[in-house]
C-alpha positions in Angstrom: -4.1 -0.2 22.1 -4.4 1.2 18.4 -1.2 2.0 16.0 -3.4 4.2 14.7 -5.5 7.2 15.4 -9.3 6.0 15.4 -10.2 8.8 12.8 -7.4 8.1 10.7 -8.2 7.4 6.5 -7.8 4.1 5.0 -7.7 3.7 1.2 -6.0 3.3 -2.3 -6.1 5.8 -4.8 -6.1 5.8 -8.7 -5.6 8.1 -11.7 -8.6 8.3 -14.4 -5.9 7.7 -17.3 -4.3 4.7 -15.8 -8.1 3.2 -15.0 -11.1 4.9 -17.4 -10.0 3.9 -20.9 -10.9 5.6 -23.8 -9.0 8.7 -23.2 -8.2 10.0 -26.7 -8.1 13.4 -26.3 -4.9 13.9 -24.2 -1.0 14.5 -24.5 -0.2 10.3 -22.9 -2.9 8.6 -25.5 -0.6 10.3 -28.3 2.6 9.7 -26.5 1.6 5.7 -26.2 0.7 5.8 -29.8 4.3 7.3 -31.2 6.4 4.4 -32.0 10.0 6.9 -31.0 8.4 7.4 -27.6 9.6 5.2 -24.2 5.3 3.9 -23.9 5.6 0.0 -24.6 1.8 -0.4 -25.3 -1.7 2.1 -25.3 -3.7 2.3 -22.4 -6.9 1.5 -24.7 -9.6 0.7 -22.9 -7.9 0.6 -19.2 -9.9 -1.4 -16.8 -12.8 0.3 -17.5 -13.3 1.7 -14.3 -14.9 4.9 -16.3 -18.1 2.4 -16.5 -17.3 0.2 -13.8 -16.5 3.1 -11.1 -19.7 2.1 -9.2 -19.1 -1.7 -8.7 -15.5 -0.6 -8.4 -16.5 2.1 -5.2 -19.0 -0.8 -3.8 -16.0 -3.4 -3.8 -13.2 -1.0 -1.9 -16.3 -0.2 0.4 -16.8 -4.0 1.6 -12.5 -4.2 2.0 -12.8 -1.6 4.4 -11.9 1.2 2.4 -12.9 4.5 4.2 -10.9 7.1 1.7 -10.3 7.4 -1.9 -8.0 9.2 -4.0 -9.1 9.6 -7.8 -8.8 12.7 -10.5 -11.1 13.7 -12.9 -9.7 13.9 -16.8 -9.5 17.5 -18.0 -9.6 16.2 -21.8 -12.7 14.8 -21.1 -14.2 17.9 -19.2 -12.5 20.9 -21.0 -12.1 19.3 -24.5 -11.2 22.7 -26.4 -10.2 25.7 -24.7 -12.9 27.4 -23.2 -15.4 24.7 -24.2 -16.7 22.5 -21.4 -18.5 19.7 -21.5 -21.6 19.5 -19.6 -21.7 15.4 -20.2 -18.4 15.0 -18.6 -19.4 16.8 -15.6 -22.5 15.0 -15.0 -20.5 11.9 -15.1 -18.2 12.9 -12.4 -20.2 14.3 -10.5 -22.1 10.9 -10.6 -18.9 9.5 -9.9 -18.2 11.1 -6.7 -21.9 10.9 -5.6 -21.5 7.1 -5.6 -18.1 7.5 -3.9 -19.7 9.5 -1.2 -22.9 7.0 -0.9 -20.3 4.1 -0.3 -19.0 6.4 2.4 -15.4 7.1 1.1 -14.0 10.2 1.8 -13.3 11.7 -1.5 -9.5 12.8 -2.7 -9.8 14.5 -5.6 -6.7 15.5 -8.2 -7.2 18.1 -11.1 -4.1 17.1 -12.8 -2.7 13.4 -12.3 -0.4 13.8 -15.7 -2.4 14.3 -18.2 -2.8 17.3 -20.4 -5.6 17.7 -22.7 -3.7 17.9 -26.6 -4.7 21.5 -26.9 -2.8 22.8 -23.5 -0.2 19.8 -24.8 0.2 21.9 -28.3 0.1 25.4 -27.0 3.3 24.4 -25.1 2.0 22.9 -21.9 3.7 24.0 -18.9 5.5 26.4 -20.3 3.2 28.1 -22.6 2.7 31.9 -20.6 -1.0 31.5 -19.5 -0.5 27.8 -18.4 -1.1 28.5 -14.5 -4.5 30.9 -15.8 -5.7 28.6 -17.8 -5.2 25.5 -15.2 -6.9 27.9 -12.5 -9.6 28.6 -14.6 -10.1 24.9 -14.9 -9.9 24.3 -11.7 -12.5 27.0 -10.4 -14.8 25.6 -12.9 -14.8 22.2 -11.2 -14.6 23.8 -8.1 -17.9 25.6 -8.8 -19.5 22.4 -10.4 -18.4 19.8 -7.8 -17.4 21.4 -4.7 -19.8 19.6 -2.8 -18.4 16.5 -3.4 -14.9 17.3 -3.2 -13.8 17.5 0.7 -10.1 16.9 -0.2 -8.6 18.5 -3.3 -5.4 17.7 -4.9 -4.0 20.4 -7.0 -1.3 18.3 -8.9 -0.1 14.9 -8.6 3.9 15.2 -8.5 4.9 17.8 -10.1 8.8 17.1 -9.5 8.0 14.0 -11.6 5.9 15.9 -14.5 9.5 18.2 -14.7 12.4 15.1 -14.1 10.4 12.4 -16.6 8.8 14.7 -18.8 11.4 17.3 -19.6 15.3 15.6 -18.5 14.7 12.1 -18.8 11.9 12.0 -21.6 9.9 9.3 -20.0 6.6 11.2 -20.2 5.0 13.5 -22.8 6.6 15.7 -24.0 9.8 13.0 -24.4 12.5 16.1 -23.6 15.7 16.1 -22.3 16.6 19.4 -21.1 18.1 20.6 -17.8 16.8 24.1 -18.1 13.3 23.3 -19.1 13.2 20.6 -16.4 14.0 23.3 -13.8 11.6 26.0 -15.4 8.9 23.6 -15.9 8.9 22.8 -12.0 9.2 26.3 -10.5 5.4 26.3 -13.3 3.9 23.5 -11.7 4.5 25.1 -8.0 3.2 28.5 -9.3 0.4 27.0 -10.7 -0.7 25.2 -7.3 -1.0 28.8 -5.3 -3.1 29.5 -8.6 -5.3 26.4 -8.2 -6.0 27.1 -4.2 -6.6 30.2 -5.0 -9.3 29.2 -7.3 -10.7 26.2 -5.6 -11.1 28.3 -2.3 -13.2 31.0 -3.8 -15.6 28.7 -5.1 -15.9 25.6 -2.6 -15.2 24.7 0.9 -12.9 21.9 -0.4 -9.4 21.9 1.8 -6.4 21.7 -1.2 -3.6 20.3 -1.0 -0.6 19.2 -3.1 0.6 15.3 -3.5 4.8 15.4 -3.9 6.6 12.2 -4.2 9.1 12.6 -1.8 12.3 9.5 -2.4 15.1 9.2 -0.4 18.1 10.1 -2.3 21.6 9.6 -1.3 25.0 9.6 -3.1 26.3 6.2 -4.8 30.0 7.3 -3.4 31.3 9.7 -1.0 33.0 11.7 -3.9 32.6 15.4 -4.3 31.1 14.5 -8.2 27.9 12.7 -6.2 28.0 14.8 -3.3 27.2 17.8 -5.8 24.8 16.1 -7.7 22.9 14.4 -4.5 22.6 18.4 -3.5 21.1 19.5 -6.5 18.5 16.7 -6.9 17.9 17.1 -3.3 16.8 20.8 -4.2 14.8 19.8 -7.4 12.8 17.2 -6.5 12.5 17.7 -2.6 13.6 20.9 -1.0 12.5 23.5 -3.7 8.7 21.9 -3.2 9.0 21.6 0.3 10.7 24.8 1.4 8.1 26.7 -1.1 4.9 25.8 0.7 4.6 29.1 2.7 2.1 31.5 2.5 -1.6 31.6 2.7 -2.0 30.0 -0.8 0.1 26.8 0.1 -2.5 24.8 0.9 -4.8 23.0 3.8 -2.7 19.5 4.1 0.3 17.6 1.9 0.6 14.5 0.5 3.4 12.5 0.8 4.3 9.9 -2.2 7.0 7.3 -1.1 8.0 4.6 -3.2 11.8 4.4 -3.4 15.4 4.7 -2.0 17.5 6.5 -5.0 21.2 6.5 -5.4 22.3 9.8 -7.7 25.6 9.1 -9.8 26.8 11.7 -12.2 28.6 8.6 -14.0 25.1 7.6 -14.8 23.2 8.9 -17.8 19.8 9.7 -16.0 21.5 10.6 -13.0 20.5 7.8 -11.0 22.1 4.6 -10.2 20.9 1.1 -9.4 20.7 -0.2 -6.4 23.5 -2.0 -4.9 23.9 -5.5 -5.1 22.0 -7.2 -2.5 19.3 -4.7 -2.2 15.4 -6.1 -2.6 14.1 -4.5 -5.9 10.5 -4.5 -7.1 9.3 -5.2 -11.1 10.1 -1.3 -11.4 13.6 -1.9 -10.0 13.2 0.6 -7.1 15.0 -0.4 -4.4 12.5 -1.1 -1.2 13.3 0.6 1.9 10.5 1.0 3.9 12.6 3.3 6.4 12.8 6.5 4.2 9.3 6.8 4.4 9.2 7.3 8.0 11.9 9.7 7.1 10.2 11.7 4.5 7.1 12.1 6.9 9.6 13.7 8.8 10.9 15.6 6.1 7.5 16.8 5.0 6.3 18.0 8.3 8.6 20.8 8.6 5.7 22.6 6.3 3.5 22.4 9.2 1.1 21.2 6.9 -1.4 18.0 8.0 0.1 15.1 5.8 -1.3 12.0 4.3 0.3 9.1 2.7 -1.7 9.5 -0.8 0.8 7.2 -2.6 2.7 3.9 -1.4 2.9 0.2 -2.8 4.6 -2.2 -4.5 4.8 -3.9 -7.9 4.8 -7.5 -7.7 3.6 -10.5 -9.0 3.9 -11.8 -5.9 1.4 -10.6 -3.4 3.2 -11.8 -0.2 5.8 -9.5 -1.5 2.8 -6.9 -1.0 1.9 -7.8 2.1 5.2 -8.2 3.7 5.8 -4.5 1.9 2.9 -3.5 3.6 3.3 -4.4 6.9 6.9 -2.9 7.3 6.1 0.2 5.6 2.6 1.0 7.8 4.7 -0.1 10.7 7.3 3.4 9.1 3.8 5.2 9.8 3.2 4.4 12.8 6.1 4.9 14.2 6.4 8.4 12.3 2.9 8.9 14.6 4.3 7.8 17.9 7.7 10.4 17.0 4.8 13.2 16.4 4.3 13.5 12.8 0.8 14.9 12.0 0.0 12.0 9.9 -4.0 11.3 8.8 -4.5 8.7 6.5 -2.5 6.2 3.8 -3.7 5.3 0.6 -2.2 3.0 -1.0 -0.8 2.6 -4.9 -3.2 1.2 -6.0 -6.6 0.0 -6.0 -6.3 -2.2 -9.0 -3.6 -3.4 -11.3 -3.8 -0.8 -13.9 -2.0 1.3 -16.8 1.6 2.4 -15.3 2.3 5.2 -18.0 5.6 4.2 -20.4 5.4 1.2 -18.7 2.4 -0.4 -19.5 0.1 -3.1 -18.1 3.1 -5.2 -16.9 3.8 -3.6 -13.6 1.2 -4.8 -10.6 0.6 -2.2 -8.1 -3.0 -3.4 -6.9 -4.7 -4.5 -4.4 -7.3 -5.7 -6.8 -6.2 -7.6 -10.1 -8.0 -7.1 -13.0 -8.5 -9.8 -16.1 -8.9 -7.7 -19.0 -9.1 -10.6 -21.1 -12.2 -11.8 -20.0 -14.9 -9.2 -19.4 -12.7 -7.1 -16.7 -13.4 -9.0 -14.1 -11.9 -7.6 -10.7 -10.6 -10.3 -8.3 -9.2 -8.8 -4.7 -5.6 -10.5 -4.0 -5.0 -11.5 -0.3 -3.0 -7.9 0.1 -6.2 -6.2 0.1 -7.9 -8.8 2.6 -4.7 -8.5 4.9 -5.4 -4.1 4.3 -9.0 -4.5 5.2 -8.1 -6.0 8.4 -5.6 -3.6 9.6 -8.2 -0.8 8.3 -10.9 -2.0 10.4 -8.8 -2.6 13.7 -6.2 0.6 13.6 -3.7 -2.4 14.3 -1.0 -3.1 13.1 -0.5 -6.9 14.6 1.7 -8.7 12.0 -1.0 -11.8 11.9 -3.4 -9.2 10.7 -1.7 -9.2 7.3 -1.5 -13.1 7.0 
């Protein structure tokens, strides 16, 4: 007996700025260069996967991999307004022709993050014709590379693009603002119905939207936290969640599950550490593999088909990984067997890459990556222990030794 369906997706997933290098011409590459931003370093030349992306498919292919989640850099392809480049294009749709010849099922995000710096100067997401000019985007791709594009992500997190770029100034553009953080997420969830919208006219592709979906919970049983665990409920769960309805919404959801929060108004980003005691990772999120079974739960009053399209650990220490592994696949599986429409996990991330303000420190992968001597990639037990359970739909602890 399987813990998991025999048609079910196993993969990881990255983002073309954390991996490509070389991207110049967005909103981040000018964030990690301003010395009053929170970026501790560039992401320069990343692991130059942009390059490498063949080897790189090839490698995930012989661990098992059967899925892949990537997105494709609008600076590169759109580079003014209006003014696409025919180069880029050709390069990804070279890119997800090799993904599809290694026989990984292609996940496909039009905006992981990054802006190019024109949409970035007009005002970004909240410039008026932000959602028409992403959907325009969006049905050019569509139109160029449908064919290779089963899956489509619309946006990667767009609770996070609002909370770290516009209250907490973590990302681009470095504001703190409670009234543009709310405005800027009720744009992001317009502009989705506008991106299926344009996607489906063009392509067969099934859209879909990737949330990260914590676990949040009060730091004390006052009314102070009580208030404040509601209203960050609302903007960074419920108001995503509860909007998915209509015929735009989407073909399937992905869920993002990283963390257990604590939300303390004494705190000045809202959010508390953990409490003593509590296993933390090198980000100093609190591990707690049951709020993922949880937030599958959560998630699947949409109704929507869901897919774990984020998950993992940073750690320099990859039994870390695959102990975090095994107990949060075993939340999965036991989200199946409670009737949860889930069809595939990919896991954050394929290689230890760029983590945004954070920089090269953080490991996520399955793959390290020595970017000190040629970019080699070396696989890290973890991603053995993954292939394993990939290629059995089992979940036997010795699988992951």
């Amino acid at each position: 007996m399987t813990d998991f369906p025999d048609d079910f997706l196993w993969g990881s997933a990255t983002a073309a700025h954390q991996v490509e290098g070389g991207n110049t011409n967005n909103d981040w590459w000018d964030f990690e260069h301003d010395p009053a931003s929170a970026a501790v370093e560039s992401s320069g030349d990343g692991i130059d996967h942009f390059h490498r992306y063949f080897e790189d498919f090839a490698l995930l292919s012989s661990l098992d991999h059967n899925a892949h989640r990537l997105s494709l850099e609008w600076s590169r392809i759109e580079p003014a307004p209006g003014e696409f480049s025919q180069a880029a294009i050709a390069h990804y749709r070279r890119v997800l022709t090799a993904l599809r010849d290694e026989g990984l099922t292609a996940f496909v995000t039009l905006h992981h993050f990054t802006l190019p710096r024109w949409f970035a100067a007009r005002g970004g997401w909240l410039a008026p014709d932000a959602a028409a000019t992403f959907a325009r985007y969006s049905a050019r791709i569509a139109a160029e590379l449908g064919e290779l594009m089963p899956y489509v992500c619309t946006i990667n997190e767009p609770q996070m693009v609002a909370l770290h770029g516009y209250l907490e100034g973590y990302h681009p553009p470095g504001i703190a603002n409670p009234v543009l953080w709310r405005r800027v997420g009720g744009a992001l969830l317009g502009a989705h119905f506008d991106c299926v919208r344009a996607v489906r006219k063009e392509a067969d592709s099934l859209t879909g939207l990737a949330l990260q979906l914590p676990l949040l919970a009060p730091a004390r049983d006052d009314e102070a936290c009580h208030t404040l665990h509601e209203l960050m409920q609302h903007e960074i769960v419920d108001r995503y969640l509860d909007g998915l309805t209509g015929p735009d919404r989407g073909d399937w959801l992905g869920v993002q599950y990283y963390r257990k929060q604590w939300v303390d108004p004494s705190s000045p980003t809202w959010f508390g550490v953990p409490p003593e005691g509590t296993p933390t990772t090198q980000m100093g999120w609190a591990v707690h593999p049951d709020g993922l079974r949880q937030m599958l739960h959560r998630a699947a009053r949409t109704g929507l088909p869901l897919y774990v399209t984020e998950n993992g650990i940073a750690t320099t220490d990859d039994s870390e990984r695959v102990a975090y592994l095994h107990s949060h696949l075993a939340a999965v599986a036991q989200a199946l067997a409670e009737g949860v429409d889930v069809r595939g996990y990919l896991h954050w991330s394929a290689f230890d890459n760029f983590e945004w303000s954070e920089g090269y420190r953080p490991k996520f992968g399955l793959i390290a990556v020595d970017r000190d001597n040629g970019f080699t990639r070396h696989p890290k037990p973890s991603a053995h222990a993954f292939a394993r359970v990939a290629s059995t739909s089992g979940l036997d602890l010795e699988l992951l030794r």
